[in-house]
C-alpha positions in Angstrom: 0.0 0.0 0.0 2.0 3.1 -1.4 -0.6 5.8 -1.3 1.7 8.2 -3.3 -1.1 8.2 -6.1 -4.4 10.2 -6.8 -7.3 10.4 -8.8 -9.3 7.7 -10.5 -9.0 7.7 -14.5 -6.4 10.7 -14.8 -3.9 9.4 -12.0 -0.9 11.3 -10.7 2.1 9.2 -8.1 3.8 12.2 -7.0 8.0 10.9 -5.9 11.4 12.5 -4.0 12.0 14.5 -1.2 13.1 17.6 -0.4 16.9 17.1 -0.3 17.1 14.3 -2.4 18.4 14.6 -6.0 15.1 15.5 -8.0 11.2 15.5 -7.5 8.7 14.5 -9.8 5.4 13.3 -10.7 3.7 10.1 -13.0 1.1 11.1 -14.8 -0.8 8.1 -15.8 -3.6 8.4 -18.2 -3.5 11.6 -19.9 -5.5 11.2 -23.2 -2.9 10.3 -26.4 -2.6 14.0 -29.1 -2.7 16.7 -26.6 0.0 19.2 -27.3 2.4 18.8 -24.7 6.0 20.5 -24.6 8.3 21.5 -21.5 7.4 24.8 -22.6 3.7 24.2 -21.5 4.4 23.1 -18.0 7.6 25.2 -17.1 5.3 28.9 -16.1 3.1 27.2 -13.8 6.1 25.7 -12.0 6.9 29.8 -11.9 4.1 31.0 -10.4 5.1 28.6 -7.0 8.7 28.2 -7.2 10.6 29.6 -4.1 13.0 32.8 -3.7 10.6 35.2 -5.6 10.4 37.8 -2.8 11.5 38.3 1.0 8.0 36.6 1.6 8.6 33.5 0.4 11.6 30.8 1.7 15.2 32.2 -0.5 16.1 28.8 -1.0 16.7 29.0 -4.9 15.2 26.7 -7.5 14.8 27.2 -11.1 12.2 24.4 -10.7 13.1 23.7 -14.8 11.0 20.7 -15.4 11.9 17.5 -17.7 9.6 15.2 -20.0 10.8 11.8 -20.3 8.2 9.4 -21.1 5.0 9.6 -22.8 5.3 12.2 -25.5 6.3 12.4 -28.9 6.7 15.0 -31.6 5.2 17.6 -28.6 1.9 15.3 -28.3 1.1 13.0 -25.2 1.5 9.0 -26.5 -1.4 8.4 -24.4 1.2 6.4 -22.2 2.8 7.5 -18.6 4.4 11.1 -18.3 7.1 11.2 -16.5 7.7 14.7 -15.1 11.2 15.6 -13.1 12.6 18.6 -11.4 16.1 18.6 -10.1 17.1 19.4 -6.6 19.7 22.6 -7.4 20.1 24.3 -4.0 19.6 21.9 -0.5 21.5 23.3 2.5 21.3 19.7 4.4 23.1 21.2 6.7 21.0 23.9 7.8 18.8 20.6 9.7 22.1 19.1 11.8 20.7 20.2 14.9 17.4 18.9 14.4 18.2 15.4 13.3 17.9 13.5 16.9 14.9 16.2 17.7 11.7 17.2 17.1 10.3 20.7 15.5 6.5 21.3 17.3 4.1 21.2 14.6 5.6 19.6 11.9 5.5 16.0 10.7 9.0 14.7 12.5 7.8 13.4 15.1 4.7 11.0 13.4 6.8 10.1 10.4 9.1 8.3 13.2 6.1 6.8 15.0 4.7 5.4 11.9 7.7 4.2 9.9 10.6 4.4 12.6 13.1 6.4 10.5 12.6 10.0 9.4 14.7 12.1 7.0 15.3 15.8 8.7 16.8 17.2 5.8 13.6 19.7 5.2 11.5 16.7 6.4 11.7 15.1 3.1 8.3 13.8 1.5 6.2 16.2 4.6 8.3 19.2 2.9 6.2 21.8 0.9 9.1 21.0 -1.9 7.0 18.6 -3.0 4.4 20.6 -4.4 6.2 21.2 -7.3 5.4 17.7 -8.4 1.9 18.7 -8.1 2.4 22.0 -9.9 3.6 19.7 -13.2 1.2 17.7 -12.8 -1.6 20.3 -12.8 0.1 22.1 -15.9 -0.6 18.2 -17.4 -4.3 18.4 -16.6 -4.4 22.1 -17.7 -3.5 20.9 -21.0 -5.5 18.5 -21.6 -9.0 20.6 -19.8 -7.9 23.2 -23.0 -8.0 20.1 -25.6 -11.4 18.9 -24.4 -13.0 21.6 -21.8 -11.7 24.9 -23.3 -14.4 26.8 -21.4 -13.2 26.0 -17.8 -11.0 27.9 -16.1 -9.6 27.9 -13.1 -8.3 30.8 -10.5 -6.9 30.6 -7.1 -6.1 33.9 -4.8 -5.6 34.2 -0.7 -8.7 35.9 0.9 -7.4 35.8 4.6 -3.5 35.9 6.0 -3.4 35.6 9.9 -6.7 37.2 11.4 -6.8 40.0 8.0 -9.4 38.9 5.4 -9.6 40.6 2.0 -12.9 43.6 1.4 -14.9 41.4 -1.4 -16.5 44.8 -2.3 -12.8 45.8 -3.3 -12.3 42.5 -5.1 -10.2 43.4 -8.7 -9.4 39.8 -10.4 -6.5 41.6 -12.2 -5.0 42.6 -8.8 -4.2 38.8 -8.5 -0.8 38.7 -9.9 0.2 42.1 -9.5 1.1 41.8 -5.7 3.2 38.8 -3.7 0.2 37.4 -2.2 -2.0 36.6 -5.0 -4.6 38.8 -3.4 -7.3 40.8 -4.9 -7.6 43.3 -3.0 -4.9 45.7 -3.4 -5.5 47.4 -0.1 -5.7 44.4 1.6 -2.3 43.2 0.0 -0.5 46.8 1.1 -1.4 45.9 4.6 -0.8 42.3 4.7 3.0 43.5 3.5 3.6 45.1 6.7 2.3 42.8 9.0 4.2 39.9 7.5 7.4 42.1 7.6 6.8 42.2 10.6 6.1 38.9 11.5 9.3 37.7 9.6 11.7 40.1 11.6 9.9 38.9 14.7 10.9 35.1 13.5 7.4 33.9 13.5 5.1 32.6 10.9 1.2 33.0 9.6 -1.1 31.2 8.1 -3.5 31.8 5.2 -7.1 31.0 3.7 -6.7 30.5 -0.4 -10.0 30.1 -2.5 -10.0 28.4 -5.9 -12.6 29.1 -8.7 -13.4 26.8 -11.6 -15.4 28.3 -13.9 -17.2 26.6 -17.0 -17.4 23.2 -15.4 -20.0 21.5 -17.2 -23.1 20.3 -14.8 -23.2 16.4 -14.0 -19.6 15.9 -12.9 -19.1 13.7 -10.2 -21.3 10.6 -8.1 -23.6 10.7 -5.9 -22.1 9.1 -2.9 -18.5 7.5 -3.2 -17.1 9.8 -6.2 -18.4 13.0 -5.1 -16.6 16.0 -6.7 -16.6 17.5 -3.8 -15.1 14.7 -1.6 -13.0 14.5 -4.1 -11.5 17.8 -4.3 -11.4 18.2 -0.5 -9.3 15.2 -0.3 -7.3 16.8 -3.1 -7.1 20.1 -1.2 -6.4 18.3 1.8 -3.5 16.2 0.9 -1.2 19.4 0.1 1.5 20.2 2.8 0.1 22.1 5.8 -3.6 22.5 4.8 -6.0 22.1 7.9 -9.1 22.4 6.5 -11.2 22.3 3.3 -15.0 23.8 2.4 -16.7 23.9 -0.3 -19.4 27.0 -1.3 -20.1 28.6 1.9 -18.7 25.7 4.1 -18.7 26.1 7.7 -20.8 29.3 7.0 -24.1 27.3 6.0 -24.6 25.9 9.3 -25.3 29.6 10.3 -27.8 29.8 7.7 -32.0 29.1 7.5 -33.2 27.4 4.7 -34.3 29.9 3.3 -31.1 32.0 3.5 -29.2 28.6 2.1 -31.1 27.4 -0.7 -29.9 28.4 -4.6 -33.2 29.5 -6.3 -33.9 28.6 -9.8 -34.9 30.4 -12.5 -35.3 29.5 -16.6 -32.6 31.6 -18.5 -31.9 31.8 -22.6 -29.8 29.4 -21.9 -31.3 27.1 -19.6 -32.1 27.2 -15.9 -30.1 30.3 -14.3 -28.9 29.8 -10.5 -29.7 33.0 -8.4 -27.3 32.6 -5.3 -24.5 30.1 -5.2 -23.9 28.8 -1.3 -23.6 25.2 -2.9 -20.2 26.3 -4.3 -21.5 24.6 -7.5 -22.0 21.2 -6.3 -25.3 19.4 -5.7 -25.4 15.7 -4.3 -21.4 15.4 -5.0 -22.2 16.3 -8.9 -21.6 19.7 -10.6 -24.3 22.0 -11.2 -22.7 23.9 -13.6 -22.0 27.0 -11.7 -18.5 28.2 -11.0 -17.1 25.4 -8.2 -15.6 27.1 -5.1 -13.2 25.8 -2.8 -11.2 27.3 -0.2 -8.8 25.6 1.7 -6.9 26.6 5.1 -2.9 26.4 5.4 -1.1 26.0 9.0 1.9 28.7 9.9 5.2 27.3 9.3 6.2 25.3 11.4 9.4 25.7 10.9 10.6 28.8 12.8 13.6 30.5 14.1 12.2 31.0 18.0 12.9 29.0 20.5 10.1 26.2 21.0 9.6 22.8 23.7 10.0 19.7 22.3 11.5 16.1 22.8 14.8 14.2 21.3 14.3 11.4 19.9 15.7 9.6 23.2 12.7 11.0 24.9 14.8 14.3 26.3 13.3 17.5 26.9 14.8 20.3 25.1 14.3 23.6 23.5 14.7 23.7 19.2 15.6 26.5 17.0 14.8 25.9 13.6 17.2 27.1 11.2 16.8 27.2 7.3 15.5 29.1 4.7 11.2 29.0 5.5 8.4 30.7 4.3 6.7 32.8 6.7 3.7 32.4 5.5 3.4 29.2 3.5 -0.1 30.0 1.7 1.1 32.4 -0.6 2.6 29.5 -2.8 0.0 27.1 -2.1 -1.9 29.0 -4.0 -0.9 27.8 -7.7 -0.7 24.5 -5.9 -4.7 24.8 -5.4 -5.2 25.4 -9.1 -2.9 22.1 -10.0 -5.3 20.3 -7.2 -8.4 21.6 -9.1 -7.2 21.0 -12.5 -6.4 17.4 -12.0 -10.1 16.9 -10.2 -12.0 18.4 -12.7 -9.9 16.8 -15.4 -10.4 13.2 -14.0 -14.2 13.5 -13.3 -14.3 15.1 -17.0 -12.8 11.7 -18.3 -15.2 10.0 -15.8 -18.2 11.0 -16.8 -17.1 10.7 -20.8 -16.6 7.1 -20.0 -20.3 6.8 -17.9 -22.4 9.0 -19.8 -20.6 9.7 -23.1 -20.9 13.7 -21.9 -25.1 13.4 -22.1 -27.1 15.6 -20.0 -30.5 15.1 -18.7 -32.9 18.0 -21.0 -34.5 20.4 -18.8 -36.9 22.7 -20.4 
């Protein structure tokens, strides 16, 4: 039992560590005649590689990825991709004093109780290094959603760092990439600068909220009960380094709600029937409704930080640990392309699902 893959049809086994020699992902099933060059993958693995600003970890990568299986000629084979990114610059040493004992709040100290060894060196597979993998393989499923799916795309931003959430009345999609923090809000981004200056100098750490958009998802994706899209993306969501928590539509929120407040009225449109509200986050029974799909995901504070915390040796000896290295202070500003790989590789596999179920039929309304 490996559980290193995901997804049902479109499959991605995501490999390496942190300080090893390279990271990488299998793509299994990707439909044969997409276009598919280095070229197409490399500026997603851009938008989440590290040492962009002071806000992210300086550890420098040029996170340049590598095809070597499963095209031809710049078109998928219809066989297994094989994606790989080198490991350029790991300071191993930075984790010397850490190796016999445990940093609070990361993964150290239940990788040893489950498998009795552990690799310290960045905390190998529990490192957020390893969402490059998942970057490449979203640039994969990108691909292929243009091929067959052009109308559905997909946007991730933060809308909360620490206890600051974003004004949605100041919400300006082109303010996304023009700030460190993929944040709409260009206010909100001045003022989440400061206080993670601040937060940085003080050697401490945040966390963030990121919400991801698909939009153009064709209704009658997903099953009703064991292949929900929604289970399926929150498991997606979920399995990325240092996310606590995953809701979909208005989430936790709805339990606050009537039924009145809560329910999506219908209406008939030109086009069909026309959704009025969207507190469903475009799912209905675990299948796709056809409105835009909203997720949002929580991401912990670093654990790794440079004060002083309590914690255990590995020979059961108290002690006190300062974690040296080159961290993020806030590791949700580059989970947020990691969301959008997440949500392209769901969509993506339910697409091919429901082609193989349904042939892409639809039950006529009106």
């Amino acid at each position: 039992m490996s559980l290193n893959t995901f997804g049902h049809l479109f499959r991605v086994t995501t490999w390496g560590e942190s300080h090893g020699i390279a990271i990488g992902a299998t793509v299994d099933g990707c439909p044969p005649g997409i276009a598919l060059t280095e070229a197409d993958i490399q500026p997603w693995l851009d938008r989440r590689k590290p040492g962009q600003n002071k806000f992210t970890t300086q550890r420098k990568e040029a996170d340049l990825v590598r095809i070597l299986s499963g095209t031809y000629g710049g078109r998928t084979t219809g066989t297994p991709i094989q994606l790989m990114i080198e490991n350029t610059d790991q300071r191993s040493k930075d984790y010397s004093d850490i190796a016999q004992a445990f940093r609070p709040g990361h993964a150290d100290i239940s990788y040893l109780q489950k498998y009795g060894l552990r690799d310290p060196r960045g905390g190998g597979r529990s490192s957020a290094r390893g969402t490059a993998s998942r970057g490449a393989a979203g640039a994969v499923a990108r691909a292929v959603l243009a091929s067959l799916a052009p109308e559905v795309q997909i946007s991730a931003y933060m809308v909360q760092m620490g206890s600051q959430h974003i004004d949605r009345a100041r919400f300006d999609a082109t303010q996304i990439d023009a700030n460190p923090f993929w944040c709409p809000d260009a206010m909100a981004a001045e003022q989440w600068a400061a206080y993670l200056d601040d937060l940085r100098l003080a050697h401490n750490s945040v966390g963030a909220v990121i919400e991801v958009v698909a939009s153009g998802v064709p209704p009658g994706l997903g099953a009703p009960i064991y292949g929900k899209l929604d289970a399926d993306l929150a498991a997606a969501m979920m399995s990325i380094n240092a996310v606590k928590g995953v809701e979909i539509g208005d989430g936790m929120a709805a339990a606050a709600l009537t039924g009145v407040e809560n329910a999506d009225e219908i209406r008939m449109g030109a086009k069909g029937p026309e959704f009025l509200s969207n507190h469903a986050g475009g799912i209905l029974g675990g299948i796709s409704s056809g409105q835009d799909v909203v997720v949002r995901f929580a991401v912990k504070p670093t654990s790794s930080i440079l004060t002083a915390r309590r914690t255990v040796t590995q020979k059961g000896e108290e002690t006190v640990l300062v974690t040296k290295g080159r961290h993020d202070p806030c590791v949700g500003i580059r989970a947020v392309p990691v969301g959008e790989a997440m949500m392209a590789c769901v969509i993506l596999d339910h697409l091919l699902l429901d082609r193989g179920q349904t042939g892409g039929l639809r039950g006529r309304i009106g």
